[in-house]
C-alpha positions in Angstrom: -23.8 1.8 7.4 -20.5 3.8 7.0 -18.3 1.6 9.2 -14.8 3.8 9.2 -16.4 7.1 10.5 -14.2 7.1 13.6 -11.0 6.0 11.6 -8.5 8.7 10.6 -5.9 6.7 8.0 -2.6 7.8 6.0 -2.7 6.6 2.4 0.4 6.9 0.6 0.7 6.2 -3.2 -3.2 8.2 -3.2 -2.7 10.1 -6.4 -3.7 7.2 -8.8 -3.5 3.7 -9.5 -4.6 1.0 -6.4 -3.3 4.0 -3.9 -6.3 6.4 -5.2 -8.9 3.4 -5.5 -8.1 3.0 -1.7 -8.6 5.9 -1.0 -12.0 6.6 -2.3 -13.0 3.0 -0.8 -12.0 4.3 2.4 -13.7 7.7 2.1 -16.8 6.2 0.6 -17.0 4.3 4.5 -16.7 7.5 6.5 -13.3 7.3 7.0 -10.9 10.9 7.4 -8.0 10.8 5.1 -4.8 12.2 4.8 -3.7 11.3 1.2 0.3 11.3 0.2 2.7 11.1 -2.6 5.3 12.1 -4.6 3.4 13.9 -7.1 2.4 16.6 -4.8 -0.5 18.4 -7.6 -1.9 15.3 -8.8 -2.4 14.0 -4.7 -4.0 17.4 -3.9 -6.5 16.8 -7.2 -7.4 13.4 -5.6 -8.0 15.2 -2.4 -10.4 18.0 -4.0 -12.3 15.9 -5.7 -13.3 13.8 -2.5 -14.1 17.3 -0.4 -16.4 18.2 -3.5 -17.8 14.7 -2.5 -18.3 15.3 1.4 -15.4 13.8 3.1 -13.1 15.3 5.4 -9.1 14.6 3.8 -6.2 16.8 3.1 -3.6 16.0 0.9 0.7 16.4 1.5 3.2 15.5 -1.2 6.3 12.5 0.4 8.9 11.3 -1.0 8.5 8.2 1.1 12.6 6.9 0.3 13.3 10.5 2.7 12.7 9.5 6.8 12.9 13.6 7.5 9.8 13.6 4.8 7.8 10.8 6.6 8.1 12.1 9.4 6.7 15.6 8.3 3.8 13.4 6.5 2.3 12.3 9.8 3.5 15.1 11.9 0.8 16.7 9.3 -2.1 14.5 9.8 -1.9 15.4 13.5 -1.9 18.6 12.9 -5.3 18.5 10.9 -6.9 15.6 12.5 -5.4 15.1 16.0 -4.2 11.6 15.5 -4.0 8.6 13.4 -5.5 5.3 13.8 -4.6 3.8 10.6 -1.5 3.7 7.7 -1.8 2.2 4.6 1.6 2.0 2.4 0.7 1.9 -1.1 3.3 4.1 -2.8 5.9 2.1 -4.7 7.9 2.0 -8.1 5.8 0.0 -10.3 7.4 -3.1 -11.1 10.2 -2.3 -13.7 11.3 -4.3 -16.1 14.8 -5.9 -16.3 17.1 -8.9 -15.8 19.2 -9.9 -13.3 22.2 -9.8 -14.9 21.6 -6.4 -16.1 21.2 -4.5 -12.9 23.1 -2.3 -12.2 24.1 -0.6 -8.3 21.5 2.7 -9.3 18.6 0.5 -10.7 19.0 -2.2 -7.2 19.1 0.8 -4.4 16.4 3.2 -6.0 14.2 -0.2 -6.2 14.9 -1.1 -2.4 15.1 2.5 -1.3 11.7 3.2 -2.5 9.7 -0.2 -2.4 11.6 -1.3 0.9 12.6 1.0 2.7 10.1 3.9 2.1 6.9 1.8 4.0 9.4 0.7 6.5 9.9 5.0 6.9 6.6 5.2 6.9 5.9 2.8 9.9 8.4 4.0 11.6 7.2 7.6 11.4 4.0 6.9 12.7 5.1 4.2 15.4 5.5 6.4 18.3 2.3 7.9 17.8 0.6 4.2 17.4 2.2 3.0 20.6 1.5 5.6 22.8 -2.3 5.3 22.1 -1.9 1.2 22.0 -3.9 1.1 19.1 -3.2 1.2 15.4 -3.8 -1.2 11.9 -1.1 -1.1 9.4 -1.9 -2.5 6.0 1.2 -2.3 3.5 0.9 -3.4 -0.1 3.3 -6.3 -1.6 2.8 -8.2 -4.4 2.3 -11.5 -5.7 5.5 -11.5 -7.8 7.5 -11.3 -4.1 5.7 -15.3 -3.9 5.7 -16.2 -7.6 8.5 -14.0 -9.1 8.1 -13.1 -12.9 10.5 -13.2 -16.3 9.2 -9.7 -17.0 10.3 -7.9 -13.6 13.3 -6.7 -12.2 14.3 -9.1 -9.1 15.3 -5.8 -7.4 11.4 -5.7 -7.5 10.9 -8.8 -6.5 13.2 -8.8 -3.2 11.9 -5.2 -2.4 8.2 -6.5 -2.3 9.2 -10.3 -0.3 11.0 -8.4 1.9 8.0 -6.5 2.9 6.4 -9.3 3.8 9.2 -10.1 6.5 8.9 -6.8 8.0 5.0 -7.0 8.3 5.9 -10.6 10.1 8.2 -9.5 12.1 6.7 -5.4 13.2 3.5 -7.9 14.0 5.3 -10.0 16.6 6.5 -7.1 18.7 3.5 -4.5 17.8 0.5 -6.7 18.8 1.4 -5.9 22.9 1.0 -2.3 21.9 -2.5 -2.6 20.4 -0.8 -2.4 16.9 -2.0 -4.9 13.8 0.1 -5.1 10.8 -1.2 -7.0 7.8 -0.2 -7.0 4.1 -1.7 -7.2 1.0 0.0 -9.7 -2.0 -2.2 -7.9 -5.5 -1.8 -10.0 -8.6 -1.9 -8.8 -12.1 -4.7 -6.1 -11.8 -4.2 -4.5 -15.6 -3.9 -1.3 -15.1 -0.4 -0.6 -13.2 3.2 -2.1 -14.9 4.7 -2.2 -18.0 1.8 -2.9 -20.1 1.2 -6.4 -21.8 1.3 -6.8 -25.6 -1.5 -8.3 -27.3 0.2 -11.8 -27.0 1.3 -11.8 -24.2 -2.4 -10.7 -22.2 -3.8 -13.6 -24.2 -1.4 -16.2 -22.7 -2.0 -15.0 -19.3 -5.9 -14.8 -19.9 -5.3 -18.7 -20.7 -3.0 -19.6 -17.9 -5.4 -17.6 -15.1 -9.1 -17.4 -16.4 -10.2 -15.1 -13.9 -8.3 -12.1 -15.9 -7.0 -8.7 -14.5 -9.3 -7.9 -11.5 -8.5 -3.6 -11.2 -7.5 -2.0 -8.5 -10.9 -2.3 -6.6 -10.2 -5.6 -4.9 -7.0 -4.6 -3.7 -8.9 -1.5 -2.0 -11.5 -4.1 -0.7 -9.2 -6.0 1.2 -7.7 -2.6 2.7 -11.4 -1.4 4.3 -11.5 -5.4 5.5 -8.6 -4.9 7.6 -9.3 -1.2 8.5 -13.3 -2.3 9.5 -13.9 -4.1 12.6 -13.7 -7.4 10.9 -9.8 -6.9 10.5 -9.5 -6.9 14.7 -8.4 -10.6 15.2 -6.2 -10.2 12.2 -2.0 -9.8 12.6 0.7 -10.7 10.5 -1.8 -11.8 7.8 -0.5 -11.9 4.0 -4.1 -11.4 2.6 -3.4 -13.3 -1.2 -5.9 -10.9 -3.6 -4.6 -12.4 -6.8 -7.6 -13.4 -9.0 -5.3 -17.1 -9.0 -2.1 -15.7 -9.8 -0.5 -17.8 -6.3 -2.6 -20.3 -4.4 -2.7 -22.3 -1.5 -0.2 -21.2 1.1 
């Protein structure tokens, strides 16, 4: 039973990586799609290739760090589709690498401009739509690192993706009287999106966290959770999808 038939959802970040996995989770469920991202040919390829495969989606390229840009990225999926019942913020910088005492003021605002700021454009686009209808489900992806931090990662990267997780608790507070749920998402290390490992390195993280690198596809899971009925009692949820990366609270 396709569950998200009568769901029309933004995805941002769709042109590859955990963005496109979600995407094709979602459209594999019925759902109507509106994909986004920077890279406006390889977006529109994603897009084909789910037509070819019966579902209804278009595709816009966003530069989701630009409001005015945003704002023409859901201004276009109520052109095609009439409304919006769902966002999903996926697009990010993938977590660089770097130490703190090597940041410079470029390398800190392109991080929180992007990873920060661009879902909280996103939102914000797409909020006056939401609370006219009283209904909407925002699902905006962290990332473990923003609970566990890393030696690897830039802290820019770090505060950009904990931050999130204060906005999702706070947007929840005042959006749940509108019909509105926001929930996040907190992926571990799926192995296929970062600075790639060395040989040496995946073997001591193998050892430390026996369940490995899970892919993309649970992330997307946890997105057509929350989307799918069984995400209605859920608000200001950080879903940990980490393979054991973070545990307990």
């Amino acid at each position: 039973m396709l569950e998200l038939t009568d769901t029309v959802a933004i995805v941002t970040g769709a042109a590859q990586g955990i963005g496109e996995c979600i995407a094709r989770t979602l459209a594999a469920d019925g759902a109507t799609l509106l994909l986004a991202d920077i890279q406006e040919a390889k977006v529109a390829d994603v897009a084909a290739s789910l037509r070819h495969d019966g579902a209804r989606v278009e595709s816009v390229p966003v530069d989701i760090a630009e409001p005015k840009l945003t704002d023409a990225m859901v201004s276009a999926a109520l052109r095609h589709f009439g409304r919006v019942d769902a966002l999903v913020n996926d697009a990010s910088i993938d977590a660089p690498p770097g130490l703190a005492w090597e940041i410079d003021a470029a390398h800190w605002r392109k991080l929180i401009d992007v990873d920060l700021s661009g879902p909280w454009w996103c939102i914000k686009s797409v909020l006056p739509h939401m609370m006219e209808r009283r209904a909407g489900k925002i699902v905006t992806i962290s990332s473990i690192t923003a609970r566990a931090g890393s030696p690897r990662y830039s802290p820019a990267y770090t505060a950009a993706k904990a931050g999130l997780i204060g906005l999702i608790v706070g947007l929840s507070v005042q959006l749940e009287q509108f019909g509105i749920l926001v929930n996040g998402i907190t992926p571990g290390t799926i192995g296929t999106t970062g600075t790639p490992m060395t040989d040496e390195e995946r073997a001591a993280y193998l050892a430390t966290y026996p369940l490995g690198f899970g892919g993309p596809q649970p992330v997307a899971d946890a997105v057509r959770f929350l989307l799918r009925p069984s995400g209605d009692w859920m608000s200001g949820a950080i879903m940990n999808v980490s393979g054991g990366r973070w545990r307990g609270m």
